[in-house]
N, C-alpha and C positions, 0 to 999 in steps of 0.2 A: 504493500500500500504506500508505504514509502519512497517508492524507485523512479527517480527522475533521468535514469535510463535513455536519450537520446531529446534530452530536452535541453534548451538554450537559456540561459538567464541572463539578466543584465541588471546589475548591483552597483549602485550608485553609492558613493564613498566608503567604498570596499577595500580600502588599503589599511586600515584598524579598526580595533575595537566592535561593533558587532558587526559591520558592515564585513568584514575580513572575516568571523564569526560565521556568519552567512554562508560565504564562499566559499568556504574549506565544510560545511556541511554539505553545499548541494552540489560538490565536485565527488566526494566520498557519496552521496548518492548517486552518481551517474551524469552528472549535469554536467554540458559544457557552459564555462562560465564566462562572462566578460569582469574584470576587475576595472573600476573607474573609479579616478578621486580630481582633482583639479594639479596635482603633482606627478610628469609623467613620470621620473625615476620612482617613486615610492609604488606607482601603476606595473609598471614591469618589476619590479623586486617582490612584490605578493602574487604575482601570474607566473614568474619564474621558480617561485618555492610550490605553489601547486603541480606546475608543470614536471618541478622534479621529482614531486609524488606520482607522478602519472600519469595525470588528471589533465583536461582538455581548457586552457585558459590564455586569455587575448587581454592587453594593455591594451584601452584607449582613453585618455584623457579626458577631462569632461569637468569645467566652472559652468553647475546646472543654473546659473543665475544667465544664462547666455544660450540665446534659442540656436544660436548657429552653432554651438559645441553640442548641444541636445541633439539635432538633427545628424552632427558627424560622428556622434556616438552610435546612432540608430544604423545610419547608414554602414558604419564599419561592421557592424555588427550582422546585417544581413549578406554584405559583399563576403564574408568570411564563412558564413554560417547557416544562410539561408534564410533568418528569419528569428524572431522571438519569442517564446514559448512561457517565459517569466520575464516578470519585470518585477523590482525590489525598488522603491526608492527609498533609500537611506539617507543621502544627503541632508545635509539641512545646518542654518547658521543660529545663532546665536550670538552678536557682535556688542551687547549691551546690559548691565545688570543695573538691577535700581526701579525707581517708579516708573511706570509709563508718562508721566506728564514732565518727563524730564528727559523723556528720549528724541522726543521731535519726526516732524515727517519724514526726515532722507532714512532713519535706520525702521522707522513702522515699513516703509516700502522697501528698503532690504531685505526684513524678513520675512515679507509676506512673500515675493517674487521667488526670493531663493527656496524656503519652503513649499511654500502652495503653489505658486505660477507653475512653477518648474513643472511639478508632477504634471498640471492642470494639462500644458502642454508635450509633455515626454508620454503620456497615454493617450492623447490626441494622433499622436504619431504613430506606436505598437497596437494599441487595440484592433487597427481598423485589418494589420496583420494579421492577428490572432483570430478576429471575427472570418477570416476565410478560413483558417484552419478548424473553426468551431470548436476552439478549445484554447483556454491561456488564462491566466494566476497572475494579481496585478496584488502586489503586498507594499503599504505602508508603513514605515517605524514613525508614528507618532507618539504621546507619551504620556504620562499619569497627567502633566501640567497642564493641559488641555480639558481634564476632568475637573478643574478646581483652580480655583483663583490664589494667585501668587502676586507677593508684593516688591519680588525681584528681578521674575523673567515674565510679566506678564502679556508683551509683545507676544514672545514665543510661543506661549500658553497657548494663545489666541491664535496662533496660527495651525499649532497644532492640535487645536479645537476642529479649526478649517478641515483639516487633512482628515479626520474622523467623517466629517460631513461630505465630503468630496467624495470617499471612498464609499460612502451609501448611494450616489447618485449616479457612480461608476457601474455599482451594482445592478441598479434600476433598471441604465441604460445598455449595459454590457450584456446583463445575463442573457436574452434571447437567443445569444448569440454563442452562447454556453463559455464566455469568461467571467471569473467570479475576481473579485475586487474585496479587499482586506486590511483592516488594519491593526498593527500592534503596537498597545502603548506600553511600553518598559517603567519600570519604576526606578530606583536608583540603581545603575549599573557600573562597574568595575572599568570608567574608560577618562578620556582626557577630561570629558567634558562633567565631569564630576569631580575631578585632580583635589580641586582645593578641598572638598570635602572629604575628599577617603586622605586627605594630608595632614587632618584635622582631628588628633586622639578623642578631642571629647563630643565632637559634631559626630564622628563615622558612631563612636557606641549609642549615642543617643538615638541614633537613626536605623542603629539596626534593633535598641531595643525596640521602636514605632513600629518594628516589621514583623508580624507574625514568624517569621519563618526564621528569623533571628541573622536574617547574615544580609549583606550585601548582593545583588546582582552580580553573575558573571557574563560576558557577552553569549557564550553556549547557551545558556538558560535563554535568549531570545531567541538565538538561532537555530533551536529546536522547536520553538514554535513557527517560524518562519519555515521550518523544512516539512511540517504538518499543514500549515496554511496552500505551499506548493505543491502540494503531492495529492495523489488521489483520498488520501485517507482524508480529506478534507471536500470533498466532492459535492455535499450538498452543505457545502459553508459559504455564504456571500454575504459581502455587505455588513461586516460586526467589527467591532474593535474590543480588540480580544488583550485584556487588561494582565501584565507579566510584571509584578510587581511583588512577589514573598506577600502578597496580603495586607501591605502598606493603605491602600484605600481603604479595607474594611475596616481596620481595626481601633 
């Protein structure tokens, strides 16, 4: 149920942390992957460490804030491959901490673009592939912050509020066509963009005690859901944002 066996992904900031997570799951399931981050050497050095697993993987470059790198992403990717069978968008900024009324308009339309355009646009592009094939798996990492109001990133919240919404309307409009559209919010996980917190002895214990499950996210723990979300064992799943957090919201 698992076996992504002769399918194609493309994984947007897949050079660390769960994005790299991702790709080293759906390569070990069979998948050939494209690794993309806006870094080429950092793109070829995790597509060259799969590769010497293996495993079937392609550098290509890609700032998803930028519709003409979007399209040469897609493009290389079909010139190479035939086409796109999964799409992951991982990607996503975060350039700002603090109130929102002290971020101002150029970083509000930063993060929305780079987050939510992006996709809005990168599935405007794959779906309409996928919809010939009658089959294809479009996964968001959006996040717990989008579930709940924050007085730090709450730009970001909001956008990854969007990305939940976005991925139901994918659903709506996709499923006919038998592509399902997903998304997963992570809770606190083990990567840069948490740094200052797992750097911080009495921030990380207080936070993993707030966690049912008493520990920290590791990037695997999403990536395992993200290889459930692509695979058949998820076949009648569309349109849900599928909450990977140790339990942090409930509790």
């Amino acid at each position: 149920m698992f076996d992504l066996e002769g399918k194609t992904a493309i994984i947007t900031g897949s050079t660390k942390g769960i994005g790299k997570a991702i790709a080293q799951a759906f390569v070990r399931a069979g998948a050939k992957v494209v690794i993309s981050s806006r870094k080429a050497d950092m793109c070829e050095k995790v597509a060259g460490e799969l590769k010497a697993e293996g495993h079937e993987a392609l550098a290509i470059p890609c700032h998803v804030g930028r519709r003409e790198e979007l399209e040469a992403l897609v493009a290389g990717t079909v010139d190479a491959w035939g086409g796109v069978d999964i799409l992951v968008c991982n990607a996503a900024t975060n350039p700002v901490y603090g109130p929102m009324a002290d971020a101002g308009d150029e970083v509000f339309n930063k993060i929305m673009e780079t987050n939510v355009l992006s996709i809005y646009q990168l599935c405007n592009m794959v779906c309409p592939m996928m919809a010939d094939k009658g089959a294809g798996s479009v996964i968001v990492i959006s996040s717990i912050a989008g579930l709940r109001g924050n007085n730090v990133i709450g730009i970001y919240g909001v956008s990854k509020a969007a990305e939940a919404g976005l991925v139901r309307n994918l659903a709506v409009e996709w499923g006919p066509k038998g592509i399902r559209a997903n998304a997963i919010s992570p809770g606190l996980i083990k990567t840069d963009f948490a740094r200052a917190l797992l750097e911080d002895p009495v921030r990380l214990e207080r936070a993993k005690n707030q966690t049912p499950l008493r520990r920290i996210g590791e990037p695997e723990d999403i990536a395992g859901v993200a290889l459930f979300l692509a695979s058949d064992a998820s076949a009648y799943v569309t349109g849900q944002n599928l909450v990977a957090d140790g339990g942090e919201t409930i509790s």
